[in-house]
Each structure stands twice: as C-alpha cells, then as structure tokens.
C-alpha positions, -999 to +999 in steps of 0.1 A: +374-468-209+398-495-223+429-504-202+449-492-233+429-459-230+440-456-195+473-467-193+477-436-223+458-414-201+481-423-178+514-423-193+502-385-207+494-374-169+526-394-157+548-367-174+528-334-165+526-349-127+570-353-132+573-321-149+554-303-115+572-327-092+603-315-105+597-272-107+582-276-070+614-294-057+636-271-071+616-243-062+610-255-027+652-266-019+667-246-045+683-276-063+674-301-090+662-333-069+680-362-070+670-391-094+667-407-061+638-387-055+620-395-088+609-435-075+576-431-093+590-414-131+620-433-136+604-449-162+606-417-180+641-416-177+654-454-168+668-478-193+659-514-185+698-519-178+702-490-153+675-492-124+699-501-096+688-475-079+651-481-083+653-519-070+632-511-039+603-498-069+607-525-087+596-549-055+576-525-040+543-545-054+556-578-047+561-584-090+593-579-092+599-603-122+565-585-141+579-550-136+616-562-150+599-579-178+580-546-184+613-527-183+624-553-210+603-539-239+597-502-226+614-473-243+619-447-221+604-411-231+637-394-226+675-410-232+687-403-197+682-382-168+697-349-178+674-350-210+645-353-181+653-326-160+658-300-198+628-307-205+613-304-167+628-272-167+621-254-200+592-231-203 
C-alpha cells in the first residue's frame, strides 16, 4: 500500500472513528462533547486560522511548524463545528 493509499484509508476511517466518538459521548454524559474533547478530529472541523484551542496537538509530536504548514493547505471536511456534530448526529 502507497502512503497516499493510506493516508485515504485513513482520512475515510478518521471520520467513521469521529462520528462513533461523538454518539458514545453523548450517549454516555447526555451532552454533545466539547470541541475540546475532539483533539484528534479537529481537522475535520478546524480552519488553519482557528486551532487556538488545539495548540497542545499541534506540538504534541514535537512538529509543530510541519503540522501548521499542513493546516496551511488542508480544507477541512466540514465548515465549522456545528456542521460536525449534524452530521455526527444524523442517522
């Protein structure tokens, strides 16, 4: 397998993985989870210009700079996070 054919693999899995993440939370506490909660799908969600919150991610791997550069050209899947959690949470 290519690295493009698993970093597709990937991104396909990434999504299904969020999707369950998010049902079990909110089945589990009642409640949508915070996007604080979401450290490893905010790329989902996250425009390059709005990961404040997910700085600690970003230098997790000790690449910050390759990770921002990475958020430079990425498009996320959905506009923002309440476009996330629709989808998350239709049938």
């Amino acid at each position: 397998m290519s690295l493009a054919d698993f970093k597709a693999k990937r991104e396909k899995r990434q999504l299904s993985e969020a999707k369950a993440y998010v049902r079990e939370y909110k089945l589990r506490f009642g409640v949508i989870p915070p996007e604080s909660k979401l450290t490893e799908y905010f790329f989902l969600f996250k425009k390059n210009d709005d990961v404040k919150t997910f700085h600690e991610m970003l230098t997790l791997m000790g690449n910050y700079e390759n990770s921002v550069k990475e958020l430079e050209v990425h498009k996320p899947v959905f506009n923002n996070y309440e476009e996330f959690i629709d989808y998350c949470l239709k049938d």
